[in-house]
C-alpha positions in Angstrom: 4.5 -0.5 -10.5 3.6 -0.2 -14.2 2.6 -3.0 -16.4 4.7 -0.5 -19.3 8.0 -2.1 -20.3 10.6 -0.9 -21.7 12.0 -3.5 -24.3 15.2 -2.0 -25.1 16.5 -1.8 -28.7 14.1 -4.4 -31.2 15.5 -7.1 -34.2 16.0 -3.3 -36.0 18.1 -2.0 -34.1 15.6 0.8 -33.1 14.7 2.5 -29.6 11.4 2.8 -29.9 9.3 2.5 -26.7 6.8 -0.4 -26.8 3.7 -0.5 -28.5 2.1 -0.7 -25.6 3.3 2.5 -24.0 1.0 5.5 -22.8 1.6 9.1 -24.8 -0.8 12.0 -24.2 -2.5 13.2 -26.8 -1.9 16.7 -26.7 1.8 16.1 -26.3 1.6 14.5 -29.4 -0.3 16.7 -31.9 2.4 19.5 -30.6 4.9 17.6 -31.1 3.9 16.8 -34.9 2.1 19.7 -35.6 2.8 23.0 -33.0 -0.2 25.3 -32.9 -0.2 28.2 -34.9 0.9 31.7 -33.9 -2.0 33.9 -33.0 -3.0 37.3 -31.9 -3.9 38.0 -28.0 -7.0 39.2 -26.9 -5.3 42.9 -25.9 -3.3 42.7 -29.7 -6.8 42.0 -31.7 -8.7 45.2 -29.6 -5.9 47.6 -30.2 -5.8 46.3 -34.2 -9.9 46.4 -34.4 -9.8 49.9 -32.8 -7.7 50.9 -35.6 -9.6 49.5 -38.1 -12.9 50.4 -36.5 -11.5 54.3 -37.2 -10.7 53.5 -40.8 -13.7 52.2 -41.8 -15.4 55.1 -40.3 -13.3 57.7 -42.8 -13.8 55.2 -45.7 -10.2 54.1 -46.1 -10.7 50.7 -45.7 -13.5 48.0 -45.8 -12.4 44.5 -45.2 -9.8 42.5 -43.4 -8.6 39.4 -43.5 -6.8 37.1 -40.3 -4.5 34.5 -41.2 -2.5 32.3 -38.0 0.0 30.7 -39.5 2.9 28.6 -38.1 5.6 31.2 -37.9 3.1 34.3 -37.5 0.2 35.5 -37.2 -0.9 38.5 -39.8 -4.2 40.8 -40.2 -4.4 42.4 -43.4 -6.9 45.2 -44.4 -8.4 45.6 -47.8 -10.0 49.0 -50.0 -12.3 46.6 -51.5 -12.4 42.6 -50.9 -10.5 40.6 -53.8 -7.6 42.7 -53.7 -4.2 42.6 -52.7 -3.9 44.0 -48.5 -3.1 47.7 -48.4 -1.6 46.8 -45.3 -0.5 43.8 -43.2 0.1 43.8 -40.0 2.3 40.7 -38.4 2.9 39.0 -35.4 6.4 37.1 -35.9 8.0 35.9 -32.5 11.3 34.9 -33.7 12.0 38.4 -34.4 10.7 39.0 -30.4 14.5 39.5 -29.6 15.9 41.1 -32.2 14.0 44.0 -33.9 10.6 43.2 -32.2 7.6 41.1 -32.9 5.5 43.7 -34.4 5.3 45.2 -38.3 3.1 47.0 -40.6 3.9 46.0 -44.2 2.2 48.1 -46.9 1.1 46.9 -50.5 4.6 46.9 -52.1 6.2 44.6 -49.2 8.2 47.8 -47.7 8.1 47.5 -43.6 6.6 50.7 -42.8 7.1 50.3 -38.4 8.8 47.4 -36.7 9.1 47.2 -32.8 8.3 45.3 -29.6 5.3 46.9 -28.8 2.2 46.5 -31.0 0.7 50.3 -30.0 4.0 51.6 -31.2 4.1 50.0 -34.3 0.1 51.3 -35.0 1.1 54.9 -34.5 2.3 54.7 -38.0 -1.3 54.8 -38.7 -1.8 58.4 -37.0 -2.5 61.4 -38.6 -0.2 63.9 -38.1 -1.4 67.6 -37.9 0.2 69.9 -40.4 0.4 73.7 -40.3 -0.8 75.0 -44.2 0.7 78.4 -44.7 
């Protein structure tokens, strides 16, 4: 039996629970503020693999994680103090329709959309090209 009652509606007319009723904390802090989206453990390697090779050729030299409440986004920089050259975003509301995944570049144009993260990257591949 629990020492927890259940007053019913108070002198405002409200149905609050007692004061004197139990909530768990965690409930509570996702309840008034939900954790932010984040990358996974597999996303982040496949990203930092990317940018590990771009570093290497000197295209890019900083980056920049952000986990916000409707997604989560990595953005790489030429030099630091500069706008991204590229973003790439984790949005789960878009899971279902056109996928998760983007790269944005500079101007705010989606360069690759789609549910997979390693297929959305490939825009970052070279392509070889035959010089005649």
């Amino acid at each position: 039996m629990s020492d927890q009652s259940d007053t019913g509606p108070d002198e405002s007319g409200s149905l609050e629970p007692s004061p004197a009723s139990v909530v768990d904390i965690r409930e509570y802090r996702q309840a008034r503020d939900p954790l932010p989206v984040t990358f996974h453990r597999r996303e982040l390697d496949a990203i930092l693999w990317i940018y590990g090779r771009m570093v290497g050729e000197g295209a890019w030299r900083d980056y920049a994680i952000d986990h916000l409440k409707d997604r989560a986004v990595f953005s790489v920089f030429k030099r630091s103090g500069e706008f991204p050259l590229y973003r790439i975003e984790k949005n789960p509301k878009l899971a279902g329709k056109q996928g998760a995944f983007a790269v944005i570049g500079a101007d705010g144009r989606i360069l690759k959309r789609g549910h997979e993260l390693k297929q959305v990257l490939k825009v970052f591949d070279k392509s070889l090209k035959l010089v005649e």
